[in-house]
C-alpha positions as CSV (number, residue, x, y, z in Angstrom):
1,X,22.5,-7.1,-13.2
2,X,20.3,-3.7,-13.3
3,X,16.3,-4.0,-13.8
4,X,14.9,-0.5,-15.2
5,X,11.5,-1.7,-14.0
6,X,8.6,0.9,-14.5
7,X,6.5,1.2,-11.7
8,X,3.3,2.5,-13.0
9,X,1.7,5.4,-12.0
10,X,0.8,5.0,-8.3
11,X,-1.8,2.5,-7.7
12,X,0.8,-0.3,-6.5
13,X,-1.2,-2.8,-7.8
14,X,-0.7,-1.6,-11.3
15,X,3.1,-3.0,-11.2
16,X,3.4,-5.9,-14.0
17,X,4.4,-9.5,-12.7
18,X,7.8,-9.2,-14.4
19,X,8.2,-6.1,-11.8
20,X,7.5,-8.1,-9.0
21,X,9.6,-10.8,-10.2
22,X,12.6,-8.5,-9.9
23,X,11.7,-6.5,-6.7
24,X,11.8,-10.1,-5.0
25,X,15.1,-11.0,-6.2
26,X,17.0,-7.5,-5.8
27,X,19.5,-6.8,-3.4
28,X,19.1,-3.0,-3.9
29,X,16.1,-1.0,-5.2
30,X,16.9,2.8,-5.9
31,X,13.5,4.2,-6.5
32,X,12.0,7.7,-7.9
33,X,10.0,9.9,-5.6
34,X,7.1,9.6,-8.0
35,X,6.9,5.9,-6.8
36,X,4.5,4.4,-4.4
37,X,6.5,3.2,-1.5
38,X,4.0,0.7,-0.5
39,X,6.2,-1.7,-3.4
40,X,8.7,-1.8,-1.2
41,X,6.5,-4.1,1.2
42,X,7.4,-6.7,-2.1
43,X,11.0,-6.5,-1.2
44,X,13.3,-7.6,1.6
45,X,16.0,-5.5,-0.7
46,X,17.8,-2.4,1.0
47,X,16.1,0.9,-0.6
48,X,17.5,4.3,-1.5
49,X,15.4,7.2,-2.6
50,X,16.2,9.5,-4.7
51,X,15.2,13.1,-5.2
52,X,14.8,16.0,-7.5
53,X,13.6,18.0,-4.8
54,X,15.7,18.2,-1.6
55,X,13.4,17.1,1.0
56,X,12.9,14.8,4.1
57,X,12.2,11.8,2.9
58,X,14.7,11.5,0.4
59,X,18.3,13.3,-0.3
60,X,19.2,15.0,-3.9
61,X,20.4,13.2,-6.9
62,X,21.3,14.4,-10.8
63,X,21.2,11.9,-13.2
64,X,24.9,11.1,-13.3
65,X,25.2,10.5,-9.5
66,X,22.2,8.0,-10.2
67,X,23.9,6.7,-13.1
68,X,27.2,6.1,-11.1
69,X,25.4,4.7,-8.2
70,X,23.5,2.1,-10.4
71,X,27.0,0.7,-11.9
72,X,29.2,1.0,-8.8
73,X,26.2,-1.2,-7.1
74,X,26.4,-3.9,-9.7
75,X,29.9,-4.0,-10.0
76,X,30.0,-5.2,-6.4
77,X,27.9,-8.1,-7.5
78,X,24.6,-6.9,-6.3
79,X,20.8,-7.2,-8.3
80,X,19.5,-3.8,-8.5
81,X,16.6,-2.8,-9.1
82,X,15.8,0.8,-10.3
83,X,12.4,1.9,-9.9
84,X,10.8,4.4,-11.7
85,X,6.9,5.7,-11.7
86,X,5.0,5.1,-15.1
87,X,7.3,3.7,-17.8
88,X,10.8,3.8,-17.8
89,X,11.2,5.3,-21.6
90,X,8.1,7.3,-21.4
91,X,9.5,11.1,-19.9
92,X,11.1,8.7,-17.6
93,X,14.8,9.3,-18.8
94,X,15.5,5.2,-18.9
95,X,16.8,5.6,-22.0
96,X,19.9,7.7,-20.2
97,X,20.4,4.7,-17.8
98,X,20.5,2.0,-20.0
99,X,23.4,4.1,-22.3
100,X,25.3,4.8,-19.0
101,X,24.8,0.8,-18.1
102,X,25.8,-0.4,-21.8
103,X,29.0,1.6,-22.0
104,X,29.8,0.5,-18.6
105,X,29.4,-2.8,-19.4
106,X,26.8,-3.9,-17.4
107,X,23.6,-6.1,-18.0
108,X,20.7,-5.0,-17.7
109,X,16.6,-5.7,-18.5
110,X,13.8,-2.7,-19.1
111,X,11.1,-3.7,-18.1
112,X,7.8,-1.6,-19.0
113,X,5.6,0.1,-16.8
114,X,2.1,1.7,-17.2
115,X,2.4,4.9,-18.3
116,X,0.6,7.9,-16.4
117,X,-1.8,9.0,-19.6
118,X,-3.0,5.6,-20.1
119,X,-3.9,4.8,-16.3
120,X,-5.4,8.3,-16.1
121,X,-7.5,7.9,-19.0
122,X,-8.6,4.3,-17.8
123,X,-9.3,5.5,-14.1
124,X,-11.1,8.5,-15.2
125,X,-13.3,7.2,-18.0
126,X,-11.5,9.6,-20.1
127,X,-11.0,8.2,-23.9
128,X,-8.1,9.0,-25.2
129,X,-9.3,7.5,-28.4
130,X,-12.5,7.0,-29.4
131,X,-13.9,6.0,-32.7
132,X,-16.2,8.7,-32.8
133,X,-14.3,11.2,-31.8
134,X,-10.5,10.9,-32.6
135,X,-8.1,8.2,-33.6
136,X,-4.7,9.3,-32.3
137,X,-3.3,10.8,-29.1
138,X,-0.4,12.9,-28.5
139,X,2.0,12.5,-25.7
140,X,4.0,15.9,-24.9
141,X,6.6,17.4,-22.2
142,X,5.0,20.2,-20.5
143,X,8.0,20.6,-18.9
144,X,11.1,20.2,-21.0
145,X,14.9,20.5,-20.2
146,X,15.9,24.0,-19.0
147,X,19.6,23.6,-20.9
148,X,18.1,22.8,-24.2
149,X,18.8,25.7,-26.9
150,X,15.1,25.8,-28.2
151,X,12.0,23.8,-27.2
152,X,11.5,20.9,-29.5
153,X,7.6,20.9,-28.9
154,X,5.9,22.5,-32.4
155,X,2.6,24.3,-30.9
156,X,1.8,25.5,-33.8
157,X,1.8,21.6,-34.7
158,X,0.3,20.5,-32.0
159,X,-2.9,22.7,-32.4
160,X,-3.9,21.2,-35.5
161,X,-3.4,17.9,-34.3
162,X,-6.6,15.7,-35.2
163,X,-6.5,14.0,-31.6
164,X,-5.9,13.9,-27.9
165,X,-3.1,15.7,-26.9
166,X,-1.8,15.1,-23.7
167,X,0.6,16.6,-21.9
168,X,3.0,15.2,-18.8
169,X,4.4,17.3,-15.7
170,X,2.5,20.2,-17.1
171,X,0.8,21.9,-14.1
172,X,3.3,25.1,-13.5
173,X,3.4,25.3,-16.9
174,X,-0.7,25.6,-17.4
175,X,-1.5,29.0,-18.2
176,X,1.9,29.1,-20.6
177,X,0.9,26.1,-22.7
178,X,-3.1,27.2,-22.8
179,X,-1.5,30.6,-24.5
180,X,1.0,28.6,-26.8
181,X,-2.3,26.2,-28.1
182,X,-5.1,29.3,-28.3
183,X,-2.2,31.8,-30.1
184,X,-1.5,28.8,-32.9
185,X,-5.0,28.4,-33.4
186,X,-6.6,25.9,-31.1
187,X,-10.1,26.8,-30.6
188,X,-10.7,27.7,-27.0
189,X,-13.4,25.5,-26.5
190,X,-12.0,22.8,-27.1
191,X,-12.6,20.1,-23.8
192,X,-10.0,20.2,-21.8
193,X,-9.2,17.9,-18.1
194,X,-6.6,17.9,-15.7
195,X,-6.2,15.2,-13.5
196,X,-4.0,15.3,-10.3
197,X,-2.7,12.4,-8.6
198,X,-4.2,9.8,-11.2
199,X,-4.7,5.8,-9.6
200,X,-4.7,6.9,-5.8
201,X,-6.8,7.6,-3.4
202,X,-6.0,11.6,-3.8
203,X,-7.0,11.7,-7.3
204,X,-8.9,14.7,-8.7
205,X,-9.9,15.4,-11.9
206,X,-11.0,19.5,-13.4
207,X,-13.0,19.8,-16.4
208,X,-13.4,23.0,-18.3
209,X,-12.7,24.5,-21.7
210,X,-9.1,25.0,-23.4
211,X,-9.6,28.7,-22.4
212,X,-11.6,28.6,-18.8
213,X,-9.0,25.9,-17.7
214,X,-6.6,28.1,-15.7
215,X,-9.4,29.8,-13.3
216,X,-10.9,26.1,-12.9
217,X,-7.6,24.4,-11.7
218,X,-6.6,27.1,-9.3
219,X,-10.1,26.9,-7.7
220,X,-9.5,23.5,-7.1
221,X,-6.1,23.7,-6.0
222,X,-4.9,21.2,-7.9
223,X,-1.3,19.4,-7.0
224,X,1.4,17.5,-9.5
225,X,1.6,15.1,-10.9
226,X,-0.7,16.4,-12.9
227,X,-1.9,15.5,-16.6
228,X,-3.5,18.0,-19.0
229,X,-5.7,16.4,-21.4
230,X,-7.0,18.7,-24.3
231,X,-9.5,17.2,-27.0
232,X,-13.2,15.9,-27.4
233,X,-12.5,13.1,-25.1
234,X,-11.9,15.4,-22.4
235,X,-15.5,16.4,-21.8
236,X,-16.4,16.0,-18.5
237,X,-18.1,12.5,-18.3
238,X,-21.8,12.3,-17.1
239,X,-20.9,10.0,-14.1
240,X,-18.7,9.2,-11.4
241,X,-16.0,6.5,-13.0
242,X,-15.3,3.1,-11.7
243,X,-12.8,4.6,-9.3
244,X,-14.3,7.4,-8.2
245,X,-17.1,5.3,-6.9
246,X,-14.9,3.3,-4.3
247,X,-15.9,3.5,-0.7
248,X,-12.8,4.7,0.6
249,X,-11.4,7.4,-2.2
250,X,-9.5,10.1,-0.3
251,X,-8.9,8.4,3.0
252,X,-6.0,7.8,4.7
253,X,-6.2,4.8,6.5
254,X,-3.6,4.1,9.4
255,X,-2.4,0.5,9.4
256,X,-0.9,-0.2,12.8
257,X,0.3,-3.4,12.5
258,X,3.9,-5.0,12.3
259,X,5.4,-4.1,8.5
260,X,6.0,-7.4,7.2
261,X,2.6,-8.5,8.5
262,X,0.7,-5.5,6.3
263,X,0.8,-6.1,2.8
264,X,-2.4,-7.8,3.0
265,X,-4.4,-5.0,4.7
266,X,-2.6,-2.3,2.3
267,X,-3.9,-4.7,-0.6
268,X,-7.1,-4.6,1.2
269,X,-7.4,-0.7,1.8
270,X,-5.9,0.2,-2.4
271,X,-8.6,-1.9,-3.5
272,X,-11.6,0.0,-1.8
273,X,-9.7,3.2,-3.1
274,X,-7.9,4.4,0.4
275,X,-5.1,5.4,0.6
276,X,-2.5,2.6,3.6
277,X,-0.5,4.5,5.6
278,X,1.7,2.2,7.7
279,X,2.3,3.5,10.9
280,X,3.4,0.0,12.9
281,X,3.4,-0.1,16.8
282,X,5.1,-3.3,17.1
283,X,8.3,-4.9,14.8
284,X,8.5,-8.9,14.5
285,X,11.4,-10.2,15.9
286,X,12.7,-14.1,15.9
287,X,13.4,-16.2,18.7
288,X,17.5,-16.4,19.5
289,X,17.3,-20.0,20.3
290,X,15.1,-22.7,19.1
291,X,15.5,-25.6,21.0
292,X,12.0,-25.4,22.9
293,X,10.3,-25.1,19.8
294,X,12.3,-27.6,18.1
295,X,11.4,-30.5,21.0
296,X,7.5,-29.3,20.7
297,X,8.1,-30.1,16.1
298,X,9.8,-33.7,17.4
299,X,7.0,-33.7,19.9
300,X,4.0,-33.4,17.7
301,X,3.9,-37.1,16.4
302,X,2.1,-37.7,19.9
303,X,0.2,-34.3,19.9
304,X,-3.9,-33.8,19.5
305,X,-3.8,-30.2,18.7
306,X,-1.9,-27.6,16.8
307,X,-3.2,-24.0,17.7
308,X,-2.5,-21.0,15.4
309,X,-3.7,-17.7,16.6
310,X,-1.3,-15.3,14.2
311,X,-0.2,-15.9,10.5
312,X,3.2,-15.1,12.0
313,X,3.0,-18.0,14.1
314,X,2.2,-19.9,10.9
315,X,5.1,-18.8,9.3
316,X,7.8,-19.1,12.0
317,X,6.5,-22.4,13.5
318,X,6.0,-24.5,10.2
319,X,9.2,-22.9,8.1
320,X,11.0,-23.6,11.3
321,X,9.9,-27.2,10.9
322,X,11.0,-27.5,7.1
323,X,14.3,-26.1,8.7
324,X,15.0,-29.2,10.2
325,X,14.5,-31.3,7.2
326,X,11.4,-32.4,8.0
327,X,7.8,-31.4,6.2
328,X,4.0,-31.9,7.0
329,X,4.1,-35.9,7.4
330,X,5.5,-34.7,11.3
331,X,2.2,-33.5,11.6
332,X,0.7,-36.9,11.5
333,X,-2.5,-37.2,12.7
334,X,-2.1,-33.7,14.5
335,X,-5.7,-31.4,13.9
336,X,-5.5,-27.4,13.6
337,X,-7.3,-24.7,15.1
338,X,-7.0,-21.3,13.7
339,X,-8.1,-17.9,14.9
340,X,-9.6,-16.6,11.9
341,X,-9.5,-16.5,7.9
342,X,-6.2,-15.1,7.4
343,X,-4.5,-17.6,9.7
344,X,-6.1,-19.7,8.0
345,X,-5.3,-18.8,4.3
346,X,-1.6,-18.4,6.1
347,X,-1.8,-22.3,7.1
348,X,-3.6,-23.1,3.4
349,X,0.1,-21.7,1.9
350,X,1.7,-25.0,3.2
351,X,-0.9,-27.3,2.1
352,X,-2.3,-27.5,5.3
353,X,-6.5,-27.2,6.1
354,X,-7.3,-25.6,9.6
355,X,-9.9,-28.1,11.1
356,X,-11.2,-25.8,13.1
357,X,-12.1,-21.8,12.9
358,X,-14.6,-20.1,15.6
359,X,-17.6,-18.6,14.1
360,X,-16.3,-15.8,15.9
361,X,-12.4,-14.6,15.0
362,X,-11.0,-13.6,18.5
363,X,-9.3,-15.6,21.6
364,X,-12.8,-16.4,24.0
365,X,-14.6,-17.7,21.0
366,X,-11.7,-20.0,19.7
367,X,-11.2,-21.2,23.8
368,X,-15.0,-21.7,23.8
369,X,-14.7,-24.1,20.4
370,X,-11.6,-26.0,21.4
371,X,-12.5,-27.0,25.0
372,X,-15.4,-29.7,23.8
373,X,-12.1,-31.3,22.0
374,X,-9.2,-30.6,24.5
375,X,-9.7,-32.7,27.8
376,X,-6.6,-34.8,28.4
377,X,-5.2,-34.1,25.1
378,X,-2.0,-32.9,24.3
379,X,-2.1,-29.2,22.7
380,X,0.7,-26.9,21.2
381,X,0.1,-23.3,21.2
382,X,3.0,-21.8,18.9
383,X,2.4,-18.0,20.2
384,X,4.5,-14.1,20.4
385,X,6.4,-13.9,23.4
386,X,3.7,-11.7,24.8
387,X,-0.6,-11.1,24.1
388,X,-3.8,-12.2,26.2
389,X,-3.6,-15.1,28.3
390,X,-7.7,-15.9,27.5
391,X,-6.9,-19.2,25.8
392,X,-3.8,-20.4,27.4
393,X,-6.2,-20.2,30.8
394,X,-9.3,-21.2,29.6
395,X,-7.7,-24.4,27.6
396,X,-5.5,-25.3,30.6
397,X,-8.8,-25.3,32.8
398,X,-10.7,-27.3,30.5
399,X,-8.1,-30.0,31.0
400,X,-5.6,-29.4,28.4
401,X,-2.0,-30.5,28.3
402,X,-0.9,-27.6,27.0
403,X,2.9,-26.1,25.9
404,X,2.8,-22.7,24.5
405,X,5.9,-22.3,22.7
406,X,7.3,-19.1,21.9
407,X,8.6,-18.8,18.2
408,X,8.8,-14.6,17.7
409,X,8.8,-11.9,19.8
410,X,6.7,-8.7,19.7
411,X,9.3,-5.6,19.8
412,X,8.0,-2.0,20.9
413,X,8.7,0.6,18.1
414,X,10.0,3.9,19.3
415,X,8.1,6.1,16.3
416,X,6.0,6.3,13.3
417,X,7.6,6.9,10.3
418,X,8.0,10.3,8.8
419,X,4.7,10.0,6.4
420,X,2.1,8.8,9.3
421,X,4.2,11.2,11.7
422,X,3.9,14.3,8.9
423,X,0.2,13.4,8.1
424,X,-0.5,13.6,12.0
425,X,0.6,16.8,11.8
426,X,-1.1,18.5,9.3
427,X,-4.6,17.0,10.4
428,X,-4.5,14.7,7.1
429,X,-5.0,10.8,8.4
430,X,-8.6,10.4,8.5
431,X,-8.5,7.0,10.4
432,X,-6.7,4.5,12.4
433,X,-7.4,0.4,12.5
434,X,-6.8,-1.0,15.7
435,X,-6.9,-4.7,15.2
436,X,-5.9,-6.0,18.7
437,X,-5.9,-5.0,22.5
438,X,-1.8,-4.7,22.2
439,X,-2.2,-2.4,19.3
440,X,-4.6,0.5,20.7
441,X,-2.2,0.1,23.3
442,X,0.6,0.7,21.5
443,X,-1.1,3.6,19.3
444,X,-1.9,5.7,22.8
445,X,1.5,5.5,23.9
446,X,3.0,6.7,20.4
447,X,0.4,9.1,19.8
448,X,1.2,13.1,21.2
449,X,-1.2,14.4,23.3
450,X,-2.2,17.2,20.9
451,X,-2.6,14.7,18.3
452,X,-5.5,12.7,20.7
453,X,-7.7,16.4,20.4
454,X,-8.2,15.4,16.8
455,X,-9.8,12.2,17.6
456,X,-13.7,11.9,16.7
457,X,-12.8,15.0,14.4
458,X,-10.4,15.0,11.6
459,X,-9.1,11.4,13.2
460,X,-11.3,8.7,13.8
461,X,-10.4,5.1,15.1
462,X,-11.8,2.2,14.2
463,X,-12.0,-0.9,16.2
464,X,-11.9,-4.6,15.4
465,X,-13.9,-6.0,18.5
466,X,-15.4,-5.2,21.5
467,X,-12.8,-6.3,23.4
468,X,-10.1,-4.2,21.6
469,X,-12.8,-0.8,22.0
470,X,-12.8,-1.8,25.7
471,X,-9.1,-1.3,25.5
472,X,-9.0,1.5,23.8
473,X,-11.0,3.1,26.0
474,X,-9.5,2.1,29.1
475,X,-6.3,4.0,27.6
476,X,-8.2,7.4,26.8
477,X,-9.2,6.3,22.9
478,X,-12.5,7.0,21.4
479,X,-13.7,4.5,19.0
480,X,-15.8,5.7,16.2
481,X,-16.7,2.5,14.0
482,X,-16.3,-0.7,15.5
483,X,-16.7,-3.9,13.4
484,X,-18.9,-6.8,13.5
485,X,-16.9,-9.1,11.3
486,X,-13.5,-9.5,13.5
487,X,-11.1,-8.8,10.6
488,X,-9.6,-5.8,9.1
489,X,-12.0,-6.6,6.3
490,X,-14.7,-5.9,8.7
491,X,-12.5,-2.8,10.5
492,X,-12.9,-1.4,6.8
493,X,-16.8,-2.0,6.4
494,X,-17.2,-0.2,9.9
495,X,-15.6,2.9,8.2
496,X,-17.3,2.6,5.3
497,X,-20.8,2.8,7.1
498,X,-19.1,5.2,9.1
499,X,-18.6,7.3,6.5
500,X,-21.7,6.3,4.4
501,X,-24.0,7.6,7.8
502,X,-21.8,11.0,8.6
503,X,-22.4,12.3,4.7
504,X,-26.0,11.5,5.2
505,X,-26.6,13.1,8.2
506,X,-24.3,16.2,7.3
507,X,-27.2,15.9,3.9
508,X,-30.2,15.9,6.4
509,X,-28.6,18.5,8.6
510,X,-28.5,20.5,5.3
C-alpha cells in the first residue's frame, strides 16, 4: 500500500490526522525536500529524501526513479508513505504517482494536504478573497516544465482576471512574470506581496506595487519557496498578523535532548513561532537483560514507593510491566512520586496519578518531599544507567530501602546532525536549551572550540536551573537566560524575556 499524503506547507503541525495516521503505520516514508523533517519525529519508519537539487542532505531523484522506488517498495510488502509539502495534486505532481501506482497495480490512498496559498494567506492575514474586494483566486505555475512546447499560462488572461492571482515557485521568475502581467494590461499598481518561507519561523512577507515589486524583494533578500500574491488583498495589512506576533519568530532554538524524547519540546518551540533544531547529546538505549527489573515489577506488591524522575523511565518501566502480562493492579497500593509535569503527564498516559510532585521540578526538591514519607519503607527508583546521585543518597540516608533499577541506558552521541552542525557554522542557531547537568555536559564536549566564541553573541544558552548553569559553567559555558520554572516551558520563557530585554535595551541605547 502507497499513502500520497500532503504534508502542508511547513508548520508541522499543519499535517491533517489522516497524515499522521499513516506516518505511524508506514514502514518507509520517501519525503520531498520541501517537507519539514520534524514529521519524521511521528514515525519509527525508515526515511529516504529525495532531491531536485543535489545537495547534502538528500541525493537526486527524477520523477521516474521516484516512481519506481514507490512500486519496487510495496511490491516487497512494505506501507509507504510518500510525503510531499502542501498538497499532493496542487503543483505537487501526485497526480504522476498515482498513474505510475495504478498501472502498476498497486493500492494506494491520496490523502490532502494544506496547500502553500492558503496557509500563506491565513498566516499572513492576507485575503485571498474578500467580499469587498474580490471573489475568486487564481492559482498559477510560475515555474512551469522546461520540456513543454509552449507555456500553457494565458497572461494576457490572467491580467484581466477579477481576483487574486497567485502564483507558486515564482521567485526566479519575478521580474519575468511582473513584465508578462504589466505588458497584457495589468495596472502597475495593483497590490502586490511576496511571502517567503510561509508557516515557519523564517517567514517573511514584501509588500509593494505590481511594478516596484522587483527592487522591494531584492532589498529584502528574499529566499524560495516563495509566493507572489498580486491583487487588492495583497495590500500590506496595518498590523503585525497572528503569527508574526509569536515570541520566538525567527529563532532557532537547539533542542539537546535524546530524539525520541523531543517531540514534545519541538511542539513546544513551533507553537511560540521558533524554529526546533534537534541537535541530541545523548541516544536512549534499552537494557539487554531484564531480569533485575522484572524481580523489582514482582516485587512491588510489597513496595511503598514508585519513583519516576524521566518520562523515559515511565515508559520503559511500566510497558516493560504490561510485557509480562501483567497491568496496573501489580501496582497495588504502591504511591508515585514524579519529578515534574511531564513525568507526570508521561505516568497520566497509563491511567496512572503521580501522588506526589515537588513544588520544585529537579532531584534536591523531590529528595527533600519524599524523605517525611520514606523511613523504613520500601522504595523503587526505575532510573538511566547513569545521572546525579542527589536522591538515591539523600533517600537512602533518610532511611529508605531503596533498589534503583536500571531500565535504559544513556548512550554518548558522536555528532550533531548535519542541520545543527551547518547552522553552527554559518552563525545561524540563536540558542541552545540545556535541560540537565548531563546535557551542558554533553553540549561542551560536542561543541568546536571556534563555535564556543559565538556564545553570548550570535549563540546564546539557556539554562533550566541553577544547578545545570553551575554545570555549565564549571565546563566553560556561559548561560544567558536561566529559568525559574524548571521545565523547557520555563527554558523557553527565559528566552523570551531574554529577548524581550535585549530589543529594549538595544531601543534605549538608540
Amino acid at each position: 500500500m502507497v499513502y500520497l499524503v500532503g504534508s502542508g506547507p511547513g508548520d508541522p503541525g499543519l499535517i491533517t490526522v489522516r497524515g499522521l495516521e499513516c506516518l505511524r503505520q508506514a514502514d518507509l516514508v520517501l519525503y520531498d525536500g520541501l517537507v519539514n523533517p520534524l514529521l519524521l519525529l511521528h514515525t519509527s519508519a525508515d526515511a529516504e529524501r529525495t532531491c531536485r537539487v543535489r545537495g547534502p542532505s538528500g541525493h537526486t531523484l527524477n520523477q521516474q526513479e521516484i516512481n519506481d522506488r514507490l512500486i519496487a517498495a510495496a511490491r516487497t510488502g512494505q506501507t509507504v508513505v510518500r510525503l510531499k509539502g502542501g498538497d499532493p495534486f496542487i503543483f505537487g505532481r501526485g497526480s504522476e504517482e498515482a498513474d505510475a501506482l495504478r498501472s502498476a497495480g498497486i493500492a494506494y490512498e491520496v490523502i490532502p494536504g494544506i496547500t502553500a496559498a492558503t496557509a500563506a494567506g491565513a498566516y499572513t492575514e492576507i485575503p485571498l478573497t474578500h467580499r469587498q474586494h474580490t471573489s475568486a483566486v487564481a492559482f498559477v505555475a510560475g515555474h512551469e516544465d522546461p520540456s513543454k512546447p509552449q507555456s500553457a499560462v494565458d497572461y494576457g488572461q490572467l491580467a484581466q482576471f477579477p481576483g487574486t492571482l497567485v502564483f507558486y515557485m515564482g521567485l526566479h521568475r519575478l521580474d519575468q512574470i511582473v513584465e508578462a502581467l504589466t505588458a497584457n494590461g495589468q495596472d502597475p499598481e495593483t497590490p502586490t506581496a511576496v511571502i517567503s518561507r510561509a508557516t515557519t519561523a523564517a517567514q517573511q512577507r514584501v509588500h509593494s506595487t505590481l511594478a516596484k515589486i522587483v527592487d522591494a524583494v531584492r532589498s529584502a533578500e528574499l529566499k524560495p519557496p516563495s509566493l507572489i500574491v498580486v491583487g487588492p488583498c495583497a495590500q500590506e495589512p496595518d498590523r503585525m498578523s497572528w503569527f508574526e506576533q509569536r515570541p520566538l519568530l525567527g529563532l532557532r532554538i537547539g533542542v539537546p535532548r535524546a530524539i525520541n524524547q523531543s517531540a514534545p519540546t519541538v511542539e513546544r518551540i513551533v507553537a511560540r513561532g521558533g524554529h526546533p533544531v534537534l541537535m541530541p547529546t545523548i541516544a536512549i538505549a534499552p537494557v539487554a537483560d531484564w531480569t533485575l527489573v522484572d524481580q523489582s515489577i514482582r516485587g512491588l506488591p510489597t513496595t511503598d514507593w514508585l519513583v519516576f524522575t524521566s518520562s523515559n523511565g515511565v515508559d520503559q518501566y511500566l510497558s516493560r510491566i504490561q510485557s509480562l502480562g501483567l497491568d496496573a493492579r501489580q501496582l497495588g497500593n504502591v504511591r508515585i512520586a514524579t519529578i515534574g509535569p511531564s513525568t507526570a503527564k508521561a505516568l497520566a498516559s497509563y491511567c496512572l496519578k503521580s501522588d506526589l510532585t515537588p513544588p520544585e521540578y529537579r532531584a534536591e526538591s523531590l529528595a527533600e518531599s519524599l524523605i517525611p514519607h520514606v523511613a523504613g519503607r520500601r522504595v523503587i527508583w526505575p532510573r538511566a544507567d547513569r545521572g546525579r546521585e542527589i536522591l538515591a543518597t539523600s533517600l537512602a540516608d533518610a532511611g529508605a530501602d531503596l533498589e534503583q533499577v536500571v531500565v535504559y541506558h544513556n548512550r554518548d552521541v558522536s555528532d550533531w546532525p548535519a542541520e545543527a552542525l551547518q547552522l553552527l557554522e554559518r552563525g545561524e542557531l540563536s540558542w541552545i536549551g540545556l535541560s540537565s547537568p548531563s546535557i551542558a555536559r554533553g553540549v561542551q564536549r560536542l561543541m568546536k572550540p571556534e563555535i564556543r566564541d559565538q556564545l553570548g553573541q550570535a549563540l546564546h544558552l539557556a539554562s533550566i536551573s541553577p544547578v545545570t548553569t553551575a554545570a555549565a559553567e564549571e565546563v566553560g559555558l556561559p548561560i544567558s537566560a536561566e529559568a525559574t520554572e524548571y521545565t523547557w516551558d520555563g527554558i523557553l520563557t527565559a528566552i523570551e524575556n531574554h529577548q524581550a530585554s535585549s530589543i529594549g535595551g538595544d531601543a534605549d541605547t538608540a
